[in-house]
FIKEBA-449590 format. One record per residue: residue number from 0; residue in three letters; x, y, z of N, C-alpha, C in turn. Coordinates in Angstrom, 2 decimals, m for minus. Each point is the difference from the previous one (the first is absolute). Layout:
N
> marza|gudren|n.px|n.py|n.pz|ca.px|ca.py|ca.pz|c.px|c.py|c.pz
> NUM|ala|X|Y|Z|X|Y|Z|X|Y|Z
...
% end
This chain:
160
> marza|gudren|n.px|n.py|n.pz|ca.px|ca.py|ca.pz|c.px|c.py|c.pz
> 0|unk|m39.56|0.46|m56.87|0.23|m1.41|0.25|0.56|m0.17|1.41
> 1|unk|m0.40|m1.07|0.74|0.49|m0.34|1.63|0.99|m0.54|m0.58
> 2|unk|1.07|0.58|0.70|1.42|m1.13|0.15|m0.49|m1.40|0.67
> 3|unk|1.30|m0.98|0.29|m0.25|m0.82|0.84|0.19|0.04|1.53
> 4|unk|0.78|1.17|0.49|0.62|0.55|1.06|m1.73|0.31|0.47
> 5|unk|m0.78|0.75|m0.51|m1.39|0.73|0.27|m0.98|m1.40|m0.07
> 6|unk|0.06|m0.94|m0.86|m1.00|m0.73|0.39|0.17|m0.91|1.24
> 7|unk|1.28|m0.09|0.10|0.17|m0.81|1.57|0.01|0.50|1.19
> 8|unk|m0.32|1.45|0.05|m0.32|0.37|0.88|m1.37|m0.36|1.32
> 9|unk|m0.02|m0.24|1.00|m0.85|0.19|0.49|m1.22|0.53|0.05
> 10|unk|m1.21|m0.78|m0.02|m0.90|0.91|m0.23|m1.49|m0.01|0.73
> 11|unk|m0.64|0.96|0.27|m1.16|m0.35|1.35|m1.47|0.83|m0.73
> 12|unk|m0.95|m0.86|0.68|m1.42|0.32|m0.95|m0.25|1.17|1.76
> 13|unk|m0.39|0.98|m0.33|m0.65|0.77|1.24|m1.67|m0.53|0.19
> 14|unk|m0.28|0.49|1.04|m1.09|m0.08|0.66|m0.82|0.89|0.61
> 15|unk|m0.99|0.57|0.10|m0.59|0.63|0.98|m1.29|m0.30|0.84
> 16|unk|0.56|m0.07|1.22|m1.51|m0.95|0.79|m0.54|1.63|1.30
> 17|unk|m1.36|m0.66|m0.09|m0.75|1.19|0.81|m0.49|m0.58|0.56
> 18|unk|0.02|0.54|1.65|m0.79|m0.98|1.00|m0.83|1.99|0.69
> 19|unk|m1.47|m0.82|m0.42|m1.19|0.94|0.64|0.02|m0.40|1.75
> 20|unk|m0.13|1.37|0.39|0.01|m0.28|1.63|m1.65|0.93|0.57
> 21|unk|m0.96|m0.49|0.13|m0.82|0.52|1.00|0.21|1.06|1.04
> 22|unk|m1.15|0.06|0.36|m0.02|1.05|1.18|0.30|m0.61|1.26
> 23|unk|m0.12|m1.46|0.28|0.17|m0.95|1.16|1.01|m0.49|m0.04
> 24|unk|1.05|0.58|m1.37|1.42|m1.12|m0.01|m0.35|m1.13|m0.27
> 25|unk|m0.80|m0.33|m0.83|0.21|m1.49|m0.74|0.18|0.28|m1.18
> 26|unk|0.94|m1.22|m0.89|0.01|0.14|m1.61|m0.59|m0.46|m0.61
> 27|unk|m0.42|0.13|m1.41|m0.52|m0.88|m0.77|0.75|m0.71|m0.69
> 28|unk|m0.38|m1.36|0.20|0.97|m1.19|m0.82|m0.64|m0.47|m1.06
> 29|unk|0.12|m0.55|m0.92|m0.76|m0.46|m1.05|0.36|m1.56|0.11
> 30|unk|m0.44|m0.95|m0.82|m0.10|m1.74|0.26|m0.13|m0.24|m1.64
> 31|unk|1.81|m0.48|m0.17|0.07|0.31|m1.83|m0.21|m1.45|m0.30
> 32|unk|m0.60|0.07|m1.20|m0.49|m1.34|0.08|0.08|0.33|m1.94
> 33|unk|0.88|m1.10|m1.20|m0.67|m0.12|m1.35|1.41|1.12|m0.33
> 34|unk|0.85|m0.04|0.73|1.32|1.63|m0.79|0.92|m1.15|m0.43
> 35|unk|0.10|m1.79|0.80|1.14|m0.29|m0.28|1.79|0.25|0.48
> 36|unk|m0.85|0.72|1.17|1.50|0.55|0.98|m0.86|0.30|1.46
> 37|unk|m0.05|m1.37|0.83|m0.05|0.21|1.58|m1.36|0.03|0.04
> 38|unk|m0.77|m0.44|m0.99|m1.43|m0.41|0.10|m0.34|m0.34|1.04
> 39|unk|m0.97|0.37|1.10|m0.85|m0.57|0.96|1.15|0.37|1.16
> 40|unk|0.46|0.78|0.01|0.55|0.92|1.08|m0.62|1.49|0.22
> 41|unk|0.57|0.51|1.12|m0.47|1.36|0.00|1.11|0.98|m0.17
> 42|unk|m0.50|1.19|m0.83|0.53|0.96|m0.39|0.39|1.37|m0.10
> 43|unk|0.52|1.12|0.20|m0.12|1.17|0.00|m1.71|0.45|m0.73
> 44|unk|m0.35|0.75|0.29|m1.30|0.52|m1.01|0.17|0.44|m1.28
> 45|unk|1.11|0.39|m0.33|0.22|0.06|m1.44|1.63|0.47|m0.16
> 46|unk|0.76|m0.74|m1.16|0.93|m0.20|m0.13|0.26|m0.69|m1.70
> 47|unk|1.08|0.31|0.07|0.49|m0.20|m2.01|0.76|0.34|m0.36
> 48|unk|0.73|m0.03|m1.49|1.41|0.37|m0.39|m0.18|1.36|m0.62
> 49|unk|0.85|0.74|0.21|0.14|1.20|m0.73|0.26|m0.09|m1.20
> 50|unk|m1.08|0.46|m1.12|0.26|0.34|m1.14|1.29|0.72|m0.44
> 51|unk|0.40|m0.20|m1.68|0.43|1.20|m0.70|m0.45|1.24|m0.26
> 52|unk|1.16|0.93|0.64|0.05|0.99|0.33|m1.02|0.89|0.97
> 53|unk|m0.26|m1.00|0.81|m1.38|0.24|1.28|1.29|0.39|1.20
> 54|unk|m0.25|1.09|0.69|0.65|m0.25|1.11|m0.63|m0.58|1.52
> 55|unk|1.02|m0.90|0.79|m1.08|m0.36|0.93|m1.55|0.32|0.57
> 56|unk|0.51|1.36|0.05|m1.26|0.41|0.56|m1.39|0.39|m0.39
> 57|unk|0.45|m0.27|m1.69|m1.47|0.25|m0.71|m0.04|m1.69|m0.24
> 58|unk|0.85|m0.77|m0.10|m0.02|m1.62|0.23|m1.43|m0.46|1.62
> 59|unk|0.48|0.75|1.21|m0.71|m0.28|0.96|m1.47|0.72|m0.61
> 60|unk|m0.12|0.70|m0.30|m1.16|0.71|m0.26|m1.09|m0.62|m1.13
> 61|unk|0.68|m0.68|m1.38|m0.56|m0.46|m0.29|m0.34|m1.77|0.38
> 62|unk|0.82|m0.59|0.42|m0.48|m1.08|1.11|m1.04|m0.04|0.65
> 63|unk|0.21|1.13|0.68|m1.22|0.40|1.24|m1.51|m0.20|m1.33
> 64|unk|0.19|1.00|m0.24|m1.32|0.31|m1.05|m0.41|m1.30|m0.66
> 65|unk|0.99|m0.65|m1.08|m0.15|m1.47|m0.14|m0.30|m1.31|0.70
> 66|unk|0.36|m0.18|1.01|m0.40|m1.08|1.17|m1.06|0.31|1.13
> 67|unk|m0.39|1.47|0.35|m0.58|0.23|1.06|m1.25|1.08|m0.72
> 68|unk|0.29|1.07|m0.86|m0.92|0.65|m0.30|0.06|1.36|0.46
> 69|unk|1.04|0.17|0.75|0.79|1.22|0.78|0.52|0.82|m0.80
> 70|unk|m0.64|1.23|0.19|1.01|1.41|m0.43|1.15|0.28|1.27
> 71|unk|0.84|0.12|m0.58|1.49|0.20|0.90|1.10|1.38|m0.53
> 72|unk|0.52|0.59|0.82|0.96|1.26|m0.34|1.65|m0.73|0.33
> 73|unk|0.70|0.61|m0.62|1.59|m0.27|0.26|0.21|0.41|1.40
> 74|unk|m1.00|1.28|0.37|0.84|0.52|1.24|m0.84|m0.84|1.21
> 75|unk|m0.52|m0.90|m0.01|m0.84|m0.59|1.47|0.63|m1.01|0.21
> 76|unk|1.02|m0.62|m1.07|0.88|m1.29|m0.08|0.87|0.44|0.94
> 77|unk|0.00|m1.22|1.43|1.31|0.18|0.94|0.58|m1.09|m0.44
> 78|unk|1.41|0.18|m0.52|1.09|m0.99|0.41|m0.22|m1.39|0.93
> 79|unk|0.38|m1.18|m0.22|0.26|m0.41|0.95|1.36|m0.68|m0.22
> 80|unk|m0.27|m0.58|m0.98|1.63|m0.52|0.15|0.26|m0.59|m1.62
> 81|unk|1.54|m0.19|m0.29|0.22|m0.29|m2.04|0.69|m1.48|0.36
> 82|unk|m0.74|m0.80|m0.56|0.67|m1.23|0.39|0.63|m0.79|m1.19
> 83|unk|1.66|0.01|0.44|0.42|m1.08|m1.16|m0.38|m1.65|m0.17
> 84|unk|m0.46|m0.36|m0.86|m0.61|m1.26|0.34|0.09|m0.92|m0.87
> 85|unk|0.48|m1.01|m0.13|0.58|m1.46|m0.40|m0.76|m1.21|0.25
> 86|unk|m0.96|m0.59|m0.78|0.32|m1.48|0.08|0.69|m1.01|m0.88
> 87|unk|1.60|0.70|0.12|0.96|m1.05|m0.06|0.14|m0.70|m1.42
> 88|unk|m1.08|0.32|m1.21|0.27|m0.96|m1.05|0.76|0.59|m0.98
> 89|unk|0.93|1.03|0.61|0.63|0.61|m1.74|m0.82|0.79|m1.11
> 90|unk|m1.14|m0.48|0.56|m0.75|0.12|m1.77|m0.47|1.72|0.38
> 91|unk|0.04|1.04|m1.01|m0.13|1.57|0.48|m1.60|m0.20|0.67
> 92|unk|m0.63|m0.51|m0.76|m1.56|0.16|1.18|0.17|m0.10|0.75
> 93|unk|1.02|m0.65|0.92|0.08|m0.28|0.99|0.49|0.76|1.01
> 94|unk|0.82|0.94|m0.29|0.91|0.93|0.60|m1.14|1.27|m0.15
> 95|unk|m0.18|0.23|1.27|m0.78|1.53|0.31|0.42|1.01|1.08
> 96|unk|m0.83|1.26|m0.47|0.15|0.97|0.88|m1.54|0.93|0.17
> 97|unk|0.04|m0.42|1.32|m1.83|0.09|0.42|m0.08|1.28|0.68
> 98|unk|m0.93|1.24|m0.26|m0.40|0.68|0.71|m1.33|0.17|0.59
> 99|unk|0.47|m0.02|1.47|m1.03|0.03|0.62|m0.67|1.22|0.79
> 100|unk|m1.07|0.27|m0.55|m1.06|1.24|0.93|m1.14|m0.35|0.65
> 101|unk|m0.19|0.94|1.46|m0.92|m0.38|0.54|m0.73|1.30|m0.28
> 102|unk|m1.22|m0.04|0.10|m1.43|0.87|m0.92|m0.89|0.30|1.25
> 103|unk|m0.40|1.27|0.48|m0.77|0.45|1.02|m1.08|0.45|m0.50
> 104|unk|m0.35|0.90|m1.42|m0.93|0.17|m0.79|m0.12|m0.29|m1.14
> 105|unk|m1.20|0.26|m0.85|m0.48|m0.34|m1.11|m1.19|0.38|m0.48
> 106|unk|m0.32|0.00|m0.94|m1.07|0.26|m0.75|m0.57|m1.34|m0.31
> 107|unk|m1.39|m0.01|0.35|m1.38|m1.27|m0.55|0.46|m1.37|1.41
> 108|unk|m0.93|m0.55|m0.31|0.31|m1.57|0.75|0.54|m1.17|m0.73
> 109|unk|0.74|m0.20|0.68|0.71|m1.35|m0.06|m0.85|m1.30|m0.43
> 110|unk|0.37|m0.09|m1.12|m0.89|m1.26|m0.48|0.91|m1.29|m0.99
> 111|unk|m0.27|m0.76|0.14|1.02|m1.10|m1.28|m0.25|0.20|m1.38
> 112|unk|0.57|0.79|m0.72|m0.38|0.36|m1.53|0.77|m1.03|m0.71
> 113|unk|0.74|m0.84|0.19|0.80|m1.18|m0.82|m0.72|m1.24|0.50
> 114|unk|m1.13|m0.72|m0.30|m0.78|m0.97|0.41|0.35|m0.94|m0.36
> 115|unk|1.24|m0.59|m0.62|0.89|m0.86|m0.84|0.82|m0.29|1.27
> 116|unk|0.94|1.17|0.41|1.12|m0.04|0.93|0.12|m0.23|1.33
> 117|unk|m1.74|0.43|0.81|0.23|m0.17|1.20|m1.69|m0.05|0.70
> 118|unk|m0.10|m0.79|0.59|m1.06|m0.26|0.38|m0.72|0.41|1.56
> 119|unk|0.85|0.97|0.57|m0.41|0.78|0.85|0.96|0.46|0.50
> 120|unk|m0.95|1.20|1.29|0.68|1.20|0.18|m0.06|0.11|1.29
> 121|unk|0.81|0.33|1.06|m0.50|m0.17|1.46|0.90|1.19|1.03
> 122|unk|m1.04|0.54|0.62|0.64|1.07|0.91|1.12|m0.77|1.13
> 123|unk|0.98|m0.30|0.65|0.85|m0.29|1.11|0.51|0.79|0.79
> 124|unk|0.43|m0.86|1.10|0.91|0.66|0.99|1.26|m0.30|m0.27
> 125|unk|1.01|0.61|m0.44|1.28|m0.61|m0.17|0.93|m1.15|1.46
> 126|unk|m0.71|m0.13|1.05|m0.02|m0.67|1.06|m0.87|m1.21|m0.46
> 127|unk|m0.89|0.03|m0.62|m0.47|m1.23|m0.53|m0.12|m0.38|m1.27
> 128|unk|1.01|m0.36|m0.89|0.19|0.21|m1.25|m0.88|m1.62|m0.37
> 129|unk|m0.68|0.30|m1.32|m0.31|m1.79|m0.03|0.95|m0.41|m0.71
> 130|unk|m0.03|m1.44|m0.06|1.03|m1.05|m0.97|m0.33|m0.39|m0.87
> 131|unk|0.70|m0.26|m1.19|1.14|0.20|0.22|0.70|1.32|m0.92
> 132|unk|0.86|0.92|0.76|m0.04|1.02|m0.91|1.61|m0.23|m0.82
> 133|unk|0.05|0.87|m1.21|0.82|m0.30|m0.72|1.24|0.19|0.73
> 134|unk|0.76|m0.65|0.06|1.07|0.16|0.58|1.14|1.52|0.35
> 135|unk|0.15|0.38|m1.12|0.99|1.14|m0.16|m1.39|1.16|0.66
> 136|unk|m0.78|0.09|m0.20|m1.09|0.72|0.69|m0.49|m0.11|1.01
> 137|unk|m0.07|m0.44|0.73|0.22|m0.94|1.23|0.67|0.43|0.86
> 138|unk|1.41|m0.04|m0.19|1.42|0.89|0.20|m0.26|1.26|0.47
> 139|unk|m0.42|0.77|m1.42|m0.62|1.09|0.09|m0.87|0.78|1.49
> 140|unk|m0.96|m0.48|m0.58|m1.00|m0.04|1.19|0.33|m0.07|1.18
> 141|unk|0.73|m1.08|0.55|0.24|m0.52|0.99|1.01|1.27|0.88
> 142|unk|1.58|m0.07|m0.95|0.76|1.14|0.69|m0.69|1.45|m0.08
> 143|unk|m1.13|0.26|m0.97|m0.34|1.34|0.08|m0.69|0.01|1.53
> 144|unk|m0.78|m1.13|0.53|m0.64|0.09|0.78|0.44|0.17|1.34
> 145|unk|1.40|m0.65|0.26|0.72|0.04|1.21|1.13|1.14|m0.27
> 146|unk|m0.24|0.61|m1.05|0.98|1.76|0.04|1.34|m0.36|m0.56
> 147|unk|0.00|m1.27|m0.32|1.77|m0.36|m0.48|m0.25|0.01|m1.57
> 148|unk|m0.31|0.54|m0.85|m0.32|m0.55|m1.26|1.26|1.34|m0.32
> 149|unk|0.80|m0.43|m0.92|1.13|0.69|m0.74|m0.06|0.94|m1.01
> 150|unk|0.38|1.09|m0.20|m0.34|0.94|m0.92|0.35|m1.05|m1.41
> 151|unk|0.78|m0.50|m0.34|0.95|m1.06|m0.73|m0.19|m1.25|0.52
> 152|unk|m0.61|m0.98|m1.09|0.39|m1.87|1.26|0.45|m0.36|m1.83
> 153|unk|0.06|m1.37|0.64|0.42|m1.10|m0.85|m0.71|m1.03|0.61
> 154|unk|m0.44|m1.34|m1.15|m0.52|m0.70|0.13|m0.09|m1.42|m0.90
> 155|unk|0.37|m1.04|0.38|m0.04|m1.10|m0.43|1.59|m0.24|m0.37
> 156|unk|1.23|0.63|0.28|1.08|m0.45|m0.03|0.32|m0.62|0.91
> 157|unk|1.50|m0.92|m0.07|0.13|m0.78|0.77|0.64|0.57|1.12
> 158|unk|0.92|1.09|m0.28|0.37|0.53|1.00|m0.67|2.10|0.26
> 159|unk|m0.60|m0.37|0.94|m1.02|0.98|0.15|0.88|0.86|1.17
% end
């Protein structure tokens, strides 16, 4: 039985997002469209919550495979950064902790296997990102691109 001390605890849904990088340094973004969260923005190429008892990195792996069609290994996953992340409503969905990898190889081509969720797929230059991208990803992207991106960030608190 949870005490009440344990259910008031704090609590955060994880994440694992994979951004595919080319041979030219562009990523693939996806254009989520029908999920009900940031519809008709652009997106990491594949990304989602970590299951029970999945650890991140078979979380990124099956993502990949699920949204893109990609065979992926634990060991080609680079780091980029674990982001604490808040939009602010209290409610536990709301409170996350996102990991993010950037992906240099893979197995098969990149294709949209969730035809519900996202309605295309597009190679970029992270210098020319299109709009509008999801915000907290965005972030992402952006400081990875100018070398400041944090082993650790935070995001969407008020005092950052």
């Amino acid at each position: 039985m949870i005490s009440e001390e344990e259910s008031m605890r704090f609590q955060v849904v994880p994440a694992a997002y994979v951004l595919l990088i080319d041979e030219q340094d562009q990523v693939l973004l996806s254009y989520r469209r029908g999920t009900g969260y940031m519809d008709e923005h652009w997106a990491f190429g594949a990304a989602g919550h970590v299951e029970l008892g999945e650890t991140v990195f078979e979380a990124a792996a099956r993502e990949a495979h699920e949204e893109l069609g990609v065979e992926i290994t634990a060991a080609d996953l680079e780091p980029m950064t674990v982001m604490h992340r808040t939009g602010a409503s209290g409610e536990p969905i709301d409170e996350r902790v996102d990991f993010f990898f950037a992906l240099r190889r893979w197995k098969g081509v990149p294709g949209i296997q969730e035809q519900d969720k996202a309605a295309d797929l597009r190679w970029v230059s992270l210098d020319e990102l299109p709009a509008p991208v999801v915000p907290h990803e965005q972030y992402v992207l952006q400081q990875w691109a100018r070398g400041t991106l944090p082993a650790v960030t935070a995001f969407g608190f008020h005092a950052q």
